[in-house]
C-alpha positions as CSV (number, residue, x, y, z in Angstrom):
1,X,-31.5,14.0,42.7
2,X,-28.4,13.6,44.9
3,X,-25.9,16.3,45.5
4,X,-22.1,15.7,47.3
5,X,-20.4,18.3,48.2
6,X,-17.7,19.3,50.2
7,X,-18.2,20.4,53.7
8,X,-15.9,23.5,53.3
9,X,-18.3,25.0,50.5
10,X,-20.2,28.0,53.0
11,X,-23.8,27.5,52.8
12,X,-23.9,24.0,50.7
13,X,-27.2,23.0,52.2
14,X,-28.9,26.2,51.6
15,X,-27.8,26.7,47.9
16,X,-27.2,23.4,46.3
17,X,-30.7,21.8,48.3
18,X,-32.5,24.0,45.3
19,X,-31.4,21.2,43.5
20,X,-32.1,17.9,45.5
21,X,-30.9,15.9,48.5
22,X,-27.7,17.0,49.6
23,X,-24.7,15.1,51.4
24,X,-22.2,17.0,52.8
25,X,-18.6,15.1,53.0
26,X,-14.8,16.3,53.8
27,X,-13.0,17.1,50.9
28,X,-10.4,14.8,51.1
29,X,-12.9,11.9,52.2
30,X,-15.0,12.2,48.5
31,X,-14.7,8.5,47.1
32,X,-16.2,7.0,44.1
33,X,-18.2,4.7,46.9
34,X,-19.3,8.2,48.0
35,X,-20.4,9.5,44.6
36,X,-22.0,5.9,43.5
37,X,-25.7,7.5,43.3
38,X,-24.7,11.3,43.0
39,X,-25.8,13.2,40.5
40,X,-24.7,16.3,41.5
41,X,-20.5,17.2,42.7
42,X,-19.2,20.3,44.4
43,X,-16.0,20.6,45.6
44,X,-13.0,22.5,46.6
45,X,-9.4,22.6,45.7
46,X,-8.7,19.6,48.1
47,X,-10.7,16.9,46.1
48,X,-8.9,15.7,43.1
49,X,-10.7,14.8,40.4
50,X,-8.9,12.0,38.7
51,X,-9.5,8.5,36.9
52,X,-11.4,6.4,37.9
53,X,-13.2,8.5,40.7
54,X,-16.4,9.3,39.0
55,X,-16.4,5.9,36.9
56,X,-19.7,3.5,37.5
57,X,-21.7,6.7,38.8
58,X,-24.2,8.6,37.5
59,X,-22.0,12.0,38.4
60,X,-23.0,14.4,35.2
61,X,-21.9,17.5,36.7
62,X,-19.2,18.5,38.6
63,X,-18.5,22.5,39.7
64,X,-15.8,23.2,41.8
65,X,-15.7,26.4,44.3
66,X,-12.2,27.7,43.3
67,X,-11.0,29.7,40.8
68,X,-8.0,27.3,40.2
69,X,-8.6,24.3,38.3
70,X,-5.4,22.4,38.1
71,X,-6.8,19.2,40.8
72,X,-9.4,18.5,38.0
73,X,-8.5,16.3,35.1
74,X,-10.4,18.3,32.7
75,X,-9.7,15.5,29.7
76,X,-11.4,12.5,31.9
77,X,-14.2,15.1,32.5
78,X,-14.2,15.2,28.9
79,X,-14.1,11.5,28.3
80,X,-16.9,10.5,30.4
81,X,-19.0,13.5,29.0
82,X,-19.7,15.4,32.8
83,X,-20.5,18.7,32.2
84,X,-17.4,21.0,34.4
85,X,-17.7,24.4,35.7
86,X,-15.3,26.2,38.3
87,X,-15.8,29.8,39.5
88,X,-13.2,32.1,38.3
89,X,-12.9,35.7,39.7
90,X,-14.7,34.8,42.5
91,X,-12.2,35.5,45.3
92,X,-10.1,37.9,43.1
93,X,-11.3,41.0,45.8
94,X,-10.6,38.7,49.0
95,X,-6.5,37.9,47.6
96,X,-5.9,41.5,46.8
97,X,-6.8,42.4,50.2
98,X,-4.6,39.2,51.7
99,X,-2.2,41.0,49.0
100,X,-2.8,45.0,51.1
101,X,-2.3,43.4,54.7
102,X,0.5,41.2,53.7
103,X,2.4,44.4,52.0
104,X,1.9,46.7,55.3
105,X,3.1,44.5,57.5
106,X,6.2,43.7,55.5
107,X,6.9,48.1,55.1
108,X,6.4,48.4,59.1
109,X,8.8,45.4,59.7
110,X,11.4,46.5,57.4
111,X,11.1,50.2,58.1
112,X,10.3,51.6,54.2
113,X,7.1,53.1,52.6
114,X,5.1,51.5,50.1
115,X,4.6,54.3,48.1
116,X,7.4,54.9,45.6
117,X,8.3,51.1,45.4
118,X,7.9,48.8,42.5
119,X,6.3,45.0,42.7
120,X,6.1,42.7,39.8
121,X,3.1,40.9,39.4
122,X,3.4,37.7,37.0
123,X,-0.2,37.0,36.0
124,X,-3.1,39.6,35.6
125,X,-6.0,37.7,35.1
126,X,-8.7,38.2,37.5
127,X,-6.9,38.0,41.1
128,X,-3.3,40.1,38.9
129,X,-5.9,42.4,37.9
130,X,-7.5,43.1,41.0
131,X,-3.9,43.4,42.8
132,X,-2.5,45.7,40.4
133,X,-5.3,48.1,41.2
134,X,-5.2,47.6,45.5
135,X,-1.2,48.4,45.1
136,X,-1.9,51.5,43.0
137,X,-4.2,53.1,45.7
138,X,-0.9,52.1,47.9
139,X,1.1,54.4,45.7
140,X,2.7,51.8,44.4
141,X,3.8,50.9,41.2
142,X,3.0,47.5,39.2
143,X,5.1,45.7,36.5
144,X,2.8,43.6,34.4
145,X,3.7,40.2,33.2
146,X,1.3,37.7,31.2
147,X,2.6,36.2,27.9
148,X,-0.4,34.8,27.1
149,X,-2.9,38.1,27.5
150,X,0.1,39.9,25.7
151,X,-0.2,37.4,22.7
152,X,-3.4,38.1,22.1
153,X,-3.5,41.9,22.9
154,X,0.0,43.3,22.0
155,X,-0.3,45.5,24.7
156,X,3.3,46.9,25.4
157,X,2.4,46.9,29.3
158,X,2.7,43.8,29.6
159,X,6.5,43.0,30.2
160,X,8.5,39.9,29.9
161,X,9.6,38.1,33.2
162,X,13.1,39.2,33.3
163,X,11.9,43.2,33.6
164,X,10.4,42.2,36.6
165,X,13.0,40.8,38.2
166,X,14.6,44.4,39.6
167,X,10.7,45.0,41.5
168,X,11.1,44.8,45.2
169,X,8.4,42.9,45.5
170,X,7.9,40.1,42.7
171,X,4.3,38.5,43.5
172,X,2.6,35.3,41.1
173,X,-1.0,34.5,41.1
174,X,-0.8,32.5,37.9
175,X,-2.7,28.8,37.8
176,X,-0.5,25.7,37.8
177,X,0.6,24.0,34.5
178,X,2.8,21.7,34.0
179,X,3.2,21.7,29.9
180,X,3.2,23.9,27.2
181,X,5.0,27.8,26.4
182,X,3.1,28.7,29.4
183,X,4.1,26.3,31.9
184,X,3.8,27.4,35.5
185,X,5.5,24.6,37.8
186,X,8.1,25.9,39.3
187,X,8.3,29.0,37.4
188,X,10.1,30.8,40.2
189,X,13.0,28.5,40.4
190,X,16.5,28.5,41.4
191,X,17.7,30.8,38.0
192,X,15.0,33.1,38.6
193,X,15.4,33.6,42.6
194,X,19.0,34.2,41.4
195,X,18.3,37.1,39.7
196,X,16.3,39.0,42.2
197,X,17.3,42.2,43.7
198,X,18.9,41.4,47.0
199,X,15.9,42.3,49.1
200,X,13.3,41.6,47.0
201,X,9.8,40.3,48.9
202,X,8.5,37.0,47.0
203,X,5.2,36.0,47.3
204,X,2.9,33.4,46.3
205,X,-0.6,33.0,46.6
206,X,-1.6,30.6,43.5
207,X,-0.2,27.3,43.7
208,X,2.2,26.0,45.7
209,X,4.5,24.3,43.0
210,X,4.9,27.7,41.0
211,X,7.6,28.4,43.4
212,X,10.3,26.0,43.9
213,X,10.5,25.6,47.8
214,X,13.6,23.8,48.2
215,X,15.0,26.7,45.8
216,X,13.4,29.5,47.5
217,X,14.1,28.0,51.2
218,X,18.1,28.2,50.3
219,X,17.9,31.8,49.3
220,X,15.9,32.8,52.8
221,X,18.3,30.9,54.6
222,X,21.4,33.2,53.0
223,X,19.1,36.3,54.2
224,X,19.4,37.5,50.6
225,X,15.4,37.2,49.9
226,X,12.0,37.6,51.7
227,X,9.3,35.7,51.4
228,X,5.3,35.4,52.0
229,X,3.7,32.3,51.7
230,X,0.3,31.3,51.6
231,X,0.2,28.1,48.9
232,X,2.9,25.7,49.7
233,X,4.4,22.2,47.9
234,X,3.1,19.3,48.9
235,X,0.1,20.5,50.9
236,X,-1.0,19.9,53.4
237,X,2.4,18.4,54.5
238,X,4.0,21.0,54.2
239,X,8.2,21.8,54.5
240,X,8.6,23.0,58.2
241,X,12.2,24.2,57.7
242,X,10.7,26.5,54.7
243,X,8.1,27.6,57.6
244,X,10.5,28.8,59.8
245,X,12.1,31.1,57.2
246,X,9.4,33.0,55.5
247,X,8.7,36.3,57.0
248,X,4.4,35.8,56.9
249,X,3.0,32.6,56.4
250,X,-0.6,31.3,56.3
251,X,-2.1,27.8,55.2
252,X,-4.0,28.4,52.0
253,X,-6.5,30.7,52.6
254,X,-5.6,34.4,51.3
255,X,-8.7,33.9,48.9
256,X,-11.1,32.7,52.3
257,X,-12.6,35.4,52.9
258,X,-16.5,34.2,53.1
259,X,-17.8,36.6,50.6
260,X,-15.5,35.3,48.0
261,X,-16.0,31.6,48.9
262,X,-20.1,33.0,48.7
263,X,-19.0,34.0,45.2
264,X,-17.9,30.8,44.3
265,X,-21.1,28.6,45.5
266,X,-23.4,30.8,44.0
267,X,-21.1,30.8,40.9
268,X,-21.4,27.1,40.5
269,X,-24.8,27.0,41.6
270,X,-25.5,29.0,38.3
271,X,-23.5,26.5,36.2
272,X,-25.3,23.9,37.8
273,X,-28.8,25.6,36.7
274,X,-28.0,26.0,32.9
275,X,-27.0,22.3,32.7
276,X,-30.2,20.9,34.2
277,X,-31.8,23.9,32.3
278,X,-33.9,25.1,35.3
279,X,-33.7,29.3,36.6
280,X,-31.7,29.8,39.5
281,X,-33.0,31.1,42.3
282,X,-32.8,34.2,43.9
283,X,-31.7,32.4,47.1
284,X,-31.2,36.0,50.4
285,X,-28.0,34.6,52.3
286,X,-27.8,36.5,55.6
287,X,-23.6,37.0,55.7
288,X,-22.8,38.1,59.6
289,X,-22.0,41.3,60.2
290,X,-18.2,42.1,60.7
291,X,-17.1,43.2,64.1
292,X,-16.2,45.9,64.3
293,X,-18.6,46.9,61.4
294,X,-17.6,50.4,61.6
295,X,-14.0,51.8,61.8
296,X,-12.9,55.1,64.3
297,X,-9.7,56.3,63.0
298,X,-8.2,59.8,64.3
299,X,-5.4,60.7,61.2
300,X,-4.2,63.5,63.3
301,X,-0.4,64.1,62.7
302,X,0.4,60.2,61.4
303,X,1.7,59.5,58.2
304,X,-0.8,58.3,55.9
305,X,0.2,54.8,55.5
306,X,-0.2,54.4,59.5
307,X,-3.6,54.9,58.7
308,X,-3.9,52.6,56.0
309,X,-2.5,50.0,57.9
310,X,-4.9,50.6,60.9
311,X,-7.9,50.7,58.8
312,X,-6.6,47.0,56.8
313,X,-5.4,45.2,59.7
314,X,-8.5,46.1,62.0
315,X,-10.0,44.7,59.1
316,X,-8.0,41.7,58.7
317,X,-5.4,40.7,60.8
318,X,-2.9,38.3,58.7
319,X,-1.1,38.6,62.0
320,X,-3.7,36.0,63.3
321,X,-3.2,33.5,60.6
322,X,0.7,33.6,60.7
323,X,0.3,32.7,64.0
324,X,-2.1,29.4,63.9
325,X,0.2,28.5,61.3
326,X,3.5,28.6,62.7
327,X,1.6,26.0,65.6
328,X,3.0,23.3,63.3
329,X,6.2,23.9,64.1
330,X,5.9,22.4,67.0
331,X,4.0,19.2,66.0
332,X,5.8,16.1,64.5
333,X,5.6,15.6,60.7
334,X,2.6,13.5,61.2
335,X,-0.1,15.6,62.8
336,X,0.8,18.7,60.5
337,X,-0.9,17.8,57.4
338,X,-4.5,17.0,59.3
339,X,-3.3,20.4,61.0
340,X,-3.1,22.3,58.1
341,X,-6.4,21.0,56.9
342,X,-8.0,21.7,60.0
343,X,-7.0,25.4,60.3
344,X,-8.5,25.8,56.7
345,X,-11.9,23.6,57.6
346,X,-12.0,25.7,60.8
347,X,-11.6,29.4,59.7
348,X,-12.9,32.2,60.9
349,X,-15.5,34.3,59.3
350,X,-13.6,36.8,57.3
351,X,-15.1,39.8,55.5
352,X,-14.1,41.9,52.7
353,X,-13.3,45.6,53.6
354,X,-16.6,46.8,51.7
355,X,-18.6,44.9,54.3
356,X,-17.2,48.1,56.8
357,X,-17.5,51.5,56.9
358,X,-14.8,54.1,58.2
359,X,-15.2,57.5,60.2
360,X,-12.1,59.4,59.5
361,X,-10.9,62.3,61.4
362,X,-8.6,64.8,60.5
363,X,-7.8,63.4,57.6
364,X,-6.6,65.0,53.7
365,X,-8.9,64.1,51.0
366,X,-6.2,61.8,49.6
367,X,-6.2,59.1,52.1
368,X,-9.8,59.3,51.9
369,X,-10.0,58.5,48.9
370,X,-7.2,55.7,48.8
371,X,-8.9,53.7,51.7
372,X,-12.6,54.1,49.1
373,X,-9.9,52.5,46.4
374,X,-9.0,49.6,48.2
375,X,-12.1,49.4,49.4
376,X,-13.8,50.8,52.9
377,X,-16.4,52.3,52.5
378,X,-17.3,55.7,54.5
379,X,-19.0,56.4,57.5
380,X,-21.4,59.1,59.1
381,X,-19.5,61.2,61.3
């Protein structure tokens, strides 16, 4: 049996050779002369999945390593009777920590405290979920917004859009549709960027095309918004002038951590399992150890969000990938899109905060206990 999958998925061969022969190939370099004799297809969110790329092959199931699904025609799935499984949740933990670091920086920058403010989060499935409860332990407070979880559970906290639109922060991590009551393309358009509080952070880390970037880049440009972007239109060539005006900005990879992108092979491994109708495995994946793999932090007469911001940004610094980023500013337009794939194909080992463990010194029992919600686990002292 022969197994493609993409490059990027972490520990391919080790996973998906329980299955047969395995060919590892870019993303973006998948072809149907590729797939001819596969059986098996794993990919990422760089691979679409269209007509007539899996015609004349013998392709009968295909898992993708993301939690979005909108590059996969799920109808020509349907129509040539492959069997489709993605991985949702799977890096839910790893955006609502992209989410913490992203939310610290912008307080220090703009001289305010979390704790007290209000952020609107438009979406609260798995990754909305997780969020809500990272920005709680901030001392924050979240405005819900899903129409359709609120259809079917008449839950009253769940809010429409417009009472969200006074949060200073207003963040989506919905999945891209194009049709339908629900439709997500370009959901935060010029009308709705409009009615913001002057102020207001925006950030996106779903899909590029839920925010309308020619839309939002006039309203930075006026100084009358903020933004943080880590999806963009059009990747991977993506608008440079837009670049150049959002406060943080990162190619894609808020949801990279490697334990979440772990979640997502093994995820799809599963899938893979129950179609053939074999077990899976048990399969021991050594992850490295994080460096540092245990945190020092001294809380001795600093506020407590000082601390919080230590402990997340030893942990991850966002810092880091704002920086490789904003490289392409300096690259003519046709070297950044293989740039922007690169700085995805090449990143770094990230892990989750649970993968570290914090000593704290002189420190109340209620920053303790926020760093354990978002996360850290603690130390021996």
């Amino acid at each position: 049996m022969l197994v493609v999958a993409d490059e990027n998925i972490p520990y391919a061969r080790e996973v998906f050779g329980r299955l047969g022969e395995v060919r590892l190939v870019h993303g973006r370099r998948i072809t149907r002369d590729v797939l001819r004799s596969a059986d098996l297809l794993f990919v990422r969110s760089i691979t679409p999945v269209e007509p007539p790329l899996l015609d004349n092959t013998r392709v009968g199931f295909l898992g993708t390593a993301t939690i979005g699904t909108d590059h996969i025609n799920e109808a020509y799935l349907a129509s040539r009777s492959i069997s489709f499984a993605s991985a949702p949740g799977s890096n839910a933990n790893s955006v609502a920590e992209y989410m913490v670091a992203a939310l610290l920086v912008m307080a220090e920058r703009r001289g305010f405290e979390l704790a007290g403010k209000t952020i609107g989060i438009v979406g609260v499935g798995n990754v909305g979920s997780r969020v809500a409860q990272k920005v709680r332990a901030l001392g924050m407070t979240p405005l819900l917004n899903d129409p359709p979880i609120q259809r079917v559970t008449g839950e009253e906290r769940y809010r429409p859009l417009d009472e969200l639109l006074g949060a200073d922060v207003l963040t989506f991590h919905v999945p891209l549709t194009q049709t339908g009551e629900d439709a997500t393309l370009h959901l935060c358009d010029a009308a709705l960027l409009g009615k913001l509080r002057p102020g207001c952070i925006v950030i996106n880390t779903s899909r590029g095309p839920v925010v309308d970037g020619a839309a939002l880049r006039e309203h930075l440009a006026r100084g009358r918004l903020s933004a943080v972007l880590d999806v963009w239109e059009g990747e991977p060539d993506i608008d440079a002038d837009l670049l150049g005006l959002v406060s943080i900005a990162t190619p894609h990879i808020a949801g990279y951590s490697l334990d979440g992108k772990v979640n997502g092979t093994l995820m799809i491994y599963r899938a893979a399992c129950e179609f053939l109708g074999i077990e899976p495995e048990r399969i021991p994946l050594d992850l490295p150890v994080p460096e540092p793999a245990v945190l020092h932090i001294d809380a001795s007469g600093r506020p407590p969000e000082d601390v919080l911001r230590e402990a997340v940004l030893s942990s991850y610094d966002i810092l880091r990938d704002d920086a490789a980023l904003r490289r392409i500013g300096q690259m003519d337009a046709l070297g950044r899109g293989s740039f922007f794939d690169r700085l995805r194909k090449e990143y770094p080992v990230r892990r989750e905060f649970p993968s570290r463990r914090i000593v704290l010194r002189n420190a109340s029992g209620e920053l303790a206990e926020q760093l354990k919600l978002l996360g850290f686990r603690p130390g021996d002292h």
